[in-house]
C-alpha angles and dihedrals in degrees: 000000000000114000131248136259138214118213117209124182116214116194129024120264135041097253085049097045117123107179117212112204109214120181116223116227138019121338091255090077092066084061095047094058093043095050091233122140112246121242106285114199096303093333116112136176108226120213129216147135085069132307086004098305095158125021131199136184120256125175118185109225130215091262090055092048093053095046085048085053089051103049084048089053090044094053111030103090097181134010094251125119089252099061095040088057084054091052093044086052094053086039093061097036088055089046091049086058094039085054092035091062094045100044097031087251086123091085089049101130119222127275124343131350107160084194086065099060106120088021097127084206087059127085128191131204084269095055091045108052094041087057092042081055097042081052089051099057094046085058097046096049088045085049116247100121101082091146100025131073117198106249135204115280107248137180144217138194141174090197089175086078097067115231096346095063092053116160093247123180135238145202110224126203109196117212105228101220105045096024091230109161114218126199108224104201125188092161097080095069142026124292113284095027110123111254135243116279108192137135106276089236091066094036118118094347107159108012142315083279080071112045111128133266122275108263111253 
């Protein structure tokens, strides 16, 4: 059974309307509609070639998870939810070139290219934000995560405003004592670029000119 959405207007005004597409209900439910196999231990299915097109098997080692414990213990400069969400972003940034390499992702261009749909070195915002998620998970049961929950995938769009206002998919990561969500987006820039890191109310506001700035 797909799951179900829930469909919020921002702004007042047709010509103004930017529609944010938030699921209802637990992050497995984003797997399940895109037919995609949950993390399993340390075991994810990575998608690629557009909206998971193509999947392929990819399992962390020890090694990985102690370079990935390393790289939290180099950034974090304090044990407070906003440096975490810096060492997450370095985290993720560092796995997407670990899986590039392995899967040929590492040459995915950044944004959009329709040309590129069934490319298996391409990745889309669906792609994208499914393995973020996947990512996310890996970190939180090998026990990263001590400020962040891992939140359900969403969308937004301004489809009035042709291809740049493209409804376009994020991971979120929720802080657990104040209950911010927080948009977690790889799909801005090239493979291995840390991803943006921005509260999920001023993400992609006005159009993909205006996505936010990788998190250093």
């Amino acid at each position: 059974m797909r799951w179900q959405y829930k469909l919020s207007i921002a702004c007042l005004g047709f010509a103004l309307a930017g529609c944010t597409h938030e699921r209802l209900g637990p992050v497995e439910g984003h797997f399940q509609d895109f037919k995609v196999a949950e993390p399993v231990k340390n075991r994810v299915s990575v998608c690629h070639a557009y909206s998971c097109k193509m999947q392929t098997k990819f399992r962390f080692t020890d090694a990985d998870i102690k370079e990935i414990k390393t790289i939290f213990k180099k950034v974090k400069k304090d044990d407070s939810a906003s440096e975490e969400r810096r060492a997450v972003a370095y985290a993720i940034g560092w796995i997407e070139q670990r899986v590039g390499k392995e899967i040929g992702t590492d040459k995915d261009r950044p944004g959009m290219d329709f040309a590129a749909s069934g490319d298996p070195t391409q990745q889309d915002c669906v792609d994208e934000s499914t393995n973020t998620t996947s990512y996310l998970i890996v970190l939180r049961d090998n026990g990263f995560l001590k400020h962040h929950t891992v939140g359900t995938p969403f969308a937004k769009d301004q489809l009035w405003r042709g291809v740049s206002g493209w409804t376009h998919w994020t991971a979120v990561l929720k802080e657990t004592t104040t209950g911010q969500t927080w948009a977690v987006d790889s799909w801005i820039y090239q493979n291995g670029e840390n991803p943006a890191i921005v509260e999920t109310e001023k993400w992609y506001i006005d159009d993909l000119a205006s996505l936010p700035a990788s998190t250093q």
